[in-house]
N, C-alpha and C positions, 0 to 999 in steps of 0.2 A: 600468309599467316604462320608456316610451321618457322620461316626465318625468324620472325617478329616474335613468338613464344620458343626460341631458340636458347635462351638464355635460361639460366636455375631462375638469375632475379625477376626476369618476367613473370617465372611461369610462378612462383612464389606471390608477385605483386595481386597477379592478376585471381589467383586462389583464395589469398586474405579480403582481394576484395569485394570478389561475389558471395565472398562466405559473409563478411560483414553485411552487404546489401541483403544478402538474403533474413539475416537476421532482423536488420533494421525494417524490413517491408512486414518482416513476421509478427514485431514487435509493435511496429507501427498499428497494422492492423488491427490485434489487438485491443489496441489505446481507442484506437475510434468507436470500436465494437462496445465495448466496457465503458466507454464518455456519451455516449448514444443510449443506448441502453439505462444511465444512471438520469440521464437530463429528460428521459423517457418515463419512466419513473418515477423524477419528482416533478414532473408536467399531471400524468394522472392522479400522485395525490394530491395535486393544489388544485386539478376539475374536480373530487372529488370532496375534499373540503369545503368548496363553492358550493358543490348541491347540496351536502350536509345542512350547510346555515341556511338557504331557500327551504330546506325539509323541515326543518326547527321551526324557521315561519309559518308553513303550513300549518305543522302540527299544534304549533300556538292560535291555530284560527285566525290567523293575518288574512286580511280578504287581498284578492288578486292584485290591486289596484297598489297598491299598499307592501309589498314585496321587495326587496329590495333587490331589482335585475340589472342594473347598468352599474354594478360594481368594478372598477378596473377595465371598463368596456368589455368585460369577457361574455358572452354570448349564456344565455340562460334559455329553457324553455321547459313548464312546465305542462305534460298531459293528462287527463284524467284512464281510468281504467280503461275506458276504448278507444285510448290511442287520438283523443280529440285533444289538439293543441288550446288548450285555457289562458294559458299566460306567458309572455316572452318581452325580451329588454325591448325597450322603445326605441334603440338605432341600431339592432338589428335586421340588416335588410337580407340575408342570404344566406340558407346555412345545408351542410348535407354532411352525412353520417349520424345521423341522431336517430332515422326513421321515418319523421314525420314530415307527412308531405307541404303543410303550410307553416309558413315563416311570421303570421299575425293571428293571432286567438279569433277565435270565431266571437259574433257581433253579441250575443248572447249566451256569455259560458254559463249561465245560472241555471240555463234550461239543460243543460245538460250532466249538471251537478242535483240533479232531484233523488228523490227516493229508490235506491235500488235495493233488488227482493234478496235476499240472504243470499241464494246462489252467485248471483255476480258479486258481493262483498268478500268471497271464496277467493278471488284474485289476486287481494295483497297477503295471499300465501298467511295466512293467518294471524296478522300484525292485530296490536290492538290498535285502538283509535288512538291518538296523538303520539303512536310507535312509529319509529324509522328503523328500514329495516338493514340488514348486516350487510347483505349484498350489496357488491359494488359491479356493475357491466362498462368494463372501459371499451371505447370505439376511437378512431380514427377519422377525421373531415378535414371540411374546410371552415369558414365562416366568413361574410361581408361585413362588418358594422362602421356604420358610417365613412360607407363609401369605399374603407381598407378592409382588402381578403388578405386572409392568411392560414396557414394550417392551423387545427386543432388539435388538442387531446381530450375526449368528451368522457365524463364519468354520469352514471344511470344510475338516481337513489329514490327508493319508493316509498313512501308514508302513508299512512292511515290517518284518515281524519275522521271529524265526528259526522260533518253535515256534507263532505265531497266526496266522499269514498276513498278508492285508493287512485293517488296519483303519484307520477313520476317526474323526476325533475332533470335534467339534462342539464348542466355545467360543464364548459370549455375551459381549457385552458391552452394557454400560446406557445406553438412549439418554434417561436422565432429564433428563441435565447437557445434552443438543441441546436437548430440549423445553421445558427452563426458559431457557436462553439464548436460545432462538427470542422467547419468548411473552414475555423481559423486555423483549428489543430491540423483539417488535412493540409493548408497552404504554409502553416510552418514544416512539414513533416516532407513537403515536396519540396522546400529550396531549403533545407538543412538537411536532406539525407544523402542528396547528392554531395553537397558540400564535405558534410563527414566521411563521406567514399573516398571523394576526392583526396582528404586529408589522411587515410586511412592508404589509399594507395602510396601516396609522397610517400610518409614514413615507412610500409613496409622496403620501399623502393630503396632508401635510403639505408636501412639498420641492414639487407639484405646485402648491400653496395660493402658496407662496412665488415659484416660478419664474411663474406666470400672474399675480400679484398688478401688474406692471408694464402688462399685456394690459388688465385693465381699470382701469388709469388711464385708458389710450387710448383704449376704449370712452367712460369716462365724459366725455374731453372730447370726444371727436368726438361724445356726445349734447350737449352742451353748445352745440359750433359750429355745429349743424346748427337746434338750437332760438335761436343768439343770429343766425345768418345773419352771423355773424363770422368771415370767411374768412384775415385777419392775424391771430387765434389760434394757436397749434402745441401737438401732444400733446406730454407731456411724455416724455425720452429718457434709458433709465437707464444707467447707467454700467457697464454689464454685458459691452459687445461682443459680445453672442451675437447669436439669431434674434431674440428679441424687441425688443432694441437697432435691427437691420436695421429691422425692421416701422417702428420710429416714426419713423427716419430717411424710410424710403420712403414714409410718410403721410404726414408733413413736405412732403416734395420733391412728392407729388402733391396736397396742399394750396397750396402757391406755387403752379402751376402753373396750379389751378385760380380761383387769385386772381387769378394773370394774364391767364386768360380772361377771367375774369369783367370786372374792370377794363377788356381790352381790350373787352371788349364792350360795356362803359357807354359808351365813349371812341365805340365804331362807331356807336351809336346819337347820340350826343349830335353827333358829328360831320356823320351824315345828316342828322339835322334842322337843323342849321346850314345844310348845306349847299340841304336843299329848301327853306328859309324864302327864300332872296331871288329864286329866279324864281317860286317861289308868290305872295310878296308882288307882285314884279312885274306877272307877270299880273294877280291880281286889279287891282292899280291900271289898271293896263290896260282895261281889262275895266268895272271900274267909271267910269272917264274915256270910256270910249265908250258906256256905254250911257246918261251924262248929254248926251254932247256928240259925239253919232254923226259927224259932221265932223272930230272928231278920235283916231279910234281908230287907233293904231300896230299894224295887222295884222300886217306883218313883224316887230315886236319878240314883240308875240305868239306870233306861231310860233315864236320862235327861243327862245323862254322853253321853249314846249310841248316843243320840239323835247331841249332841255335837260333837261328833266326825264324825258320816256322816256331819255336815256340813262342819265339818273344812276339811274331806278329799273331798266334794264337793268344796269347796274354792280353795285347793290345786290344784286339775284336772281340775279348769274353770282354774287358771292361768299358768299351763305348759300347758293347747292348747294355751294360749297368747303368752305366750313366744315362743314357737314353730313357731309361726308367723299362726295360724290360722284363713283364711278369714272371716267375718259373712256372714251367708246364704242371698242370696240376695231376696229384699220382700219387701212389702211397710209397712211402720208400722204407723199407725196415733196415734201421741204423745197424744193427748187430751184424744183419746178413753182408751189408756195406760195408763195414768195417773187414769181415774177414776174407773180403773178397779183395780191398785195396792190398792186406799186409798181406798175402799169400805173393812168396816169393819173395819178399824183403828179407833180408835174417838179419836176428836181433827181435822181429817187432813181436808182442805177445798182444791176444787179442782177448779179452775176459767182461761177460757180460753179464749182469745181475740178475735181469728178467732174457724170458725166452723171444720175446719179441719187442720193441720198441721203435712202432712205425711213426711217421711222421706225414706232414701233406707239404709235393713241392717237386724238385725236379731232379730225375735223378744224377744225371750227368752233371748240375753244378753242385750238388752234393756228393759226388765223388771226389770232382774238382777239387774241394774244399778239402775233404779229408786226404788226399794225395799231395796237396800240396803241406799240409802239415806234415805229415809224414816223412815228407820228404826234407821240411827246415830240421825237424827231429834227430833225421837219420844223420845228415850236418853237423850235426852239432853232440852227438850223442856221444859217449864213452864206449857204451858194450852194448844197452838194450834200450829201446822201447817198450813204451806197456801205451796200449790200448782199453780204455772202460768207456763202456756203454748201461747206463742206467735212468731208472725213469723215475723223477720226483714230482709228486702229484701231478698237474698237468703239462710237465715239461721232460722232454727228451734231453740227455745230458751225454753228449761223446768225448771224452777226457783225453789227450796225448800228450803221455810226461815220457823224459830223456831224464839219461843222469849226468846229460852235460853240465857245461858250468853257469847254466839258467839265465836270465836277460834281468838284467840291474835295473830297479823298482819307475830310477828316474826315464827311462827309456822302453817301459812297458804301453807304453800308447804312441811312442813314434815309430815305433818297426811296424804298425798298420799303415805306414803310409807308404805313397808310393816312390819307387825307385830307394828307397832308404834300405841301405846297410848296414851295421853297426861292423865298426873295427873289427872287432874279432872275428865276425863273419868272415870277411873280404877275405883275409886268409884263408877259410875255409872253402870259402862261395867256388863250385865247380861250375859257375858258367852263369846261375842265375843274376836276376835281373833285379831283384829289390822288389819284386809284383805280386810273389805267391800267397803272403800274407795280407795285401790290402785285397787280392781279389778273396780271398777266403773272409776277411770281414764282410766287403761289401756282398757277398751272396747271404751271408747270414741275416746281414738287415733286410734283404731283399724278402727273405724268407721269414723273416716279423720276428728274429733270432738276434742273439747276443753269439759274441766271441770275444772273450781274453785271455788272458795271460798272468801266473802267477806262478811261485814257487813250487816246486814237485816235490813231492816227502823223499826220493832221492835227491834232492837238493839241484837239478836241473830244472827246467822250465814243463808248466804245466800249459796248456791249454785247450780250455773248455769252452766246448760248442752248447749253446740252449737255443733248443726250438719248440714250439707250441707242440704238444704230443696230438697226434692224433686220437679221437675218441673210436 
């Protein structure tokens, strides 16, 4: 069963169509209850209008004989106040729900039609004589007449007369026309609601066949991408503007995306190994020049190679936890105190704060990170000084470091955040770094829910400004 409802289109077919069946039974139902009910209905008021016209008779002093009971074969019987059967249709052989125990008027109804004392005249509920009264008592039977039983619907009407008292007249009427109407509606309702399901399943089965048919194009290319490791492939996108159109748009966009990782990442690697090949080569020449010619081994270069390369494998391991998506430890760090604790011991760098405190939430060591490595693009690039400002604007922490070097040109203020990038003028200056200091100083800022840019310094060298969420 779970393979067979394995599919969206199944499980879609099989949903529209118990929901349909469910309705169609609900609906159905209904219809029989409401067509029963109405043929019900007008069954009682056509026994009811039967007794009516027998009560008119009476009440006109029509003698029993003389009655009109074998109307439409419908079953007639009239009783006097004690329930003593007086008159009834003449092919009448069998009747039950009415009350009365016999089916033929007794041999002498005159003798029981005599003078009654005012007390029992008390019974047709105060009619007057040649009155029919308002009440109607509908019953349920059967009836035999000439030989055919069938069900009934019985209406009970009582009249006042002048010389019988009060009597009651019992008219049937035939609930054939309910029970054939019932049992046609239920045998059409039973081989057409199947049919309709059935119909009802096809076409979901179908429209679903057709609306999913786009779903696994997608499927099949992204099997395709994934076995070609062809990441500039795209699913194909149909011309529909629905949900399914959204989907391949949004595979799309997270396929580029992942290209562009991907790419950057070949870029990150092939860039670190450019970058560790020329103090690894160094060293080793190193290295190898002294263990030939121990009189001249460059210690100092040496180290300053070794020295070199923990930072850059330091650089490397701060930015794969970034990329990894690793959180900063949570902590309060006060920007001012941070700042004069990086520039202590630089000269040149001045450290000037607005407010006396300006804490932040987040981690301290890569926000020292962050302002050391500015500090230090700064000091690079600088004429004579550094200026450090720390100030808080409404709910944001703001750490400023402007130089009054020759500033970074407008077109090139967003690609010195990337990694391994130089700018020309750098390289001459660059003592050793790697192109890293500034993208990891961005990427901890975002990390830290912060901005970082770069703009012109009112000394007309390079500003940039760190914002982070101030702590409350």
């Amino acid at each position: 069963m779970s393979r067979l409802l394995g599919s969206v289109r199944a499980r879609a077919t099989l949903a529209a169509t118990l929901v349909v069946a469910v309705a169609l039974v609900a609906a159905g139902t209904a219809v029989l209850l409401s067509l029963r009910s109405n043929l019900l209905g007008e069954a009682g008021t056509s026994a009811e209008r039967s007794a009516r016209e027998v009560a008119a008779q009476l009440a006109a002093g029509t003698p029993y004989d003389d009655l009109s009971l074998d109307v439409d074969d419908r079953p007639v019987q009239v009783a006097d106040e004690n329930g003593v059967l007086v008159a009834a249709g003449e092919d009448l052989e069998r009747i039950s729900g009415t009350g009365l125990d016999d089916v033929r008027p007794s041999p002498s109804p005159a003798a029981t039609t005599g003078d009654e004392d005012d007390e029992d005249r008390e019974d047709g509920e105060g009619l007057e004589p040649g009155e029919i009264g308002e009440g109607t008592t509908i019953t349920d039977g059967s009836a035999t007449i000439d030989g055919d039983t069938e069900d009934y619907r019985f209406a009970a009407v009582t009249v006042e007369t002048d010389d019988r008292g009060t009597l009651t007249v019992y008219a049937g009427s035939p609930l054939s026309a309910e029970h054939g109407a019932v049992r046609t509606a239920l045998t059409v309702m039973l081989i057409g609601f199947p049919c309709l399901a059935a119909v009802v399943a096809a076409v979901t089965w179908l429209v679903t066949r057709r609306a999913l048919r786009p779903v696994e194009g997608i499927r099949r290319e992204m099997a395709a991408i994934t076995a070609s490791e062809d990441l500039a492939r795209r699913v194909p996108v149909p011309d529909t503007h629905d949900e399914v159109a959204r989907l391949a748009l949004t595979t799309n966009e997270t396929l580029a995306a992942l290209q562009t990782s991907v790419e950057r990442q070949r870029r990150f690697v092939a860039d670190a190994s450019h970058e560790l090949r020329s103090p690894i080569a160094s060293l080793r020449t190193q290295l190898e020049v002294g263990a030939a010619h121990p009189e001249l081994l460059d210690v100092e270069g040496a180290v300053e190679d070794t020295v070199r390369l923990q930072r850059l494998a330091a650089d490397l391991l701060l930015l794969a936890r970034l990329d990894a998506g690793e959180r900063p430890a949570d902590g309060r760090v006060d920007l001012a105190a941070l700042a004069r604790e990086q520039a202590e011991g630089r000269p040149g760098v001045a450290v000037r704060s607005s407010d006396p405190q300006v804490t932040v939430e987040g981690s301290r060591g890569q926000l020292g990170r962050v302002l050391a490595n500015l500090l230090d693009n700064a000091q690079r690039h600088a004429r004579a000084t550094v200026e450090v400002s720390v100030r808080r604007e409404g709910g944001t922490a703001v750490l400023a470091v402007a130089d009054d070097g020759e500033g970074v040109p407008a077109a090139d203020r967003d690609r010195i955040f990337e990694r391994f990038v130089r700018l020309d003028a750098a390289r001459s200056r660059d003592d050793g770094g790697a192109g890293l200091g500034l993208a990891i100083a961005r990427d901890v800022a975002v990390r830290h829910a912060g901005t970082l840019t770069v703009r012109e310094a009112p000394q007309g060298g390079a500003l940039f400004e760190l914002r982070l969420p101030a702590a409350p």
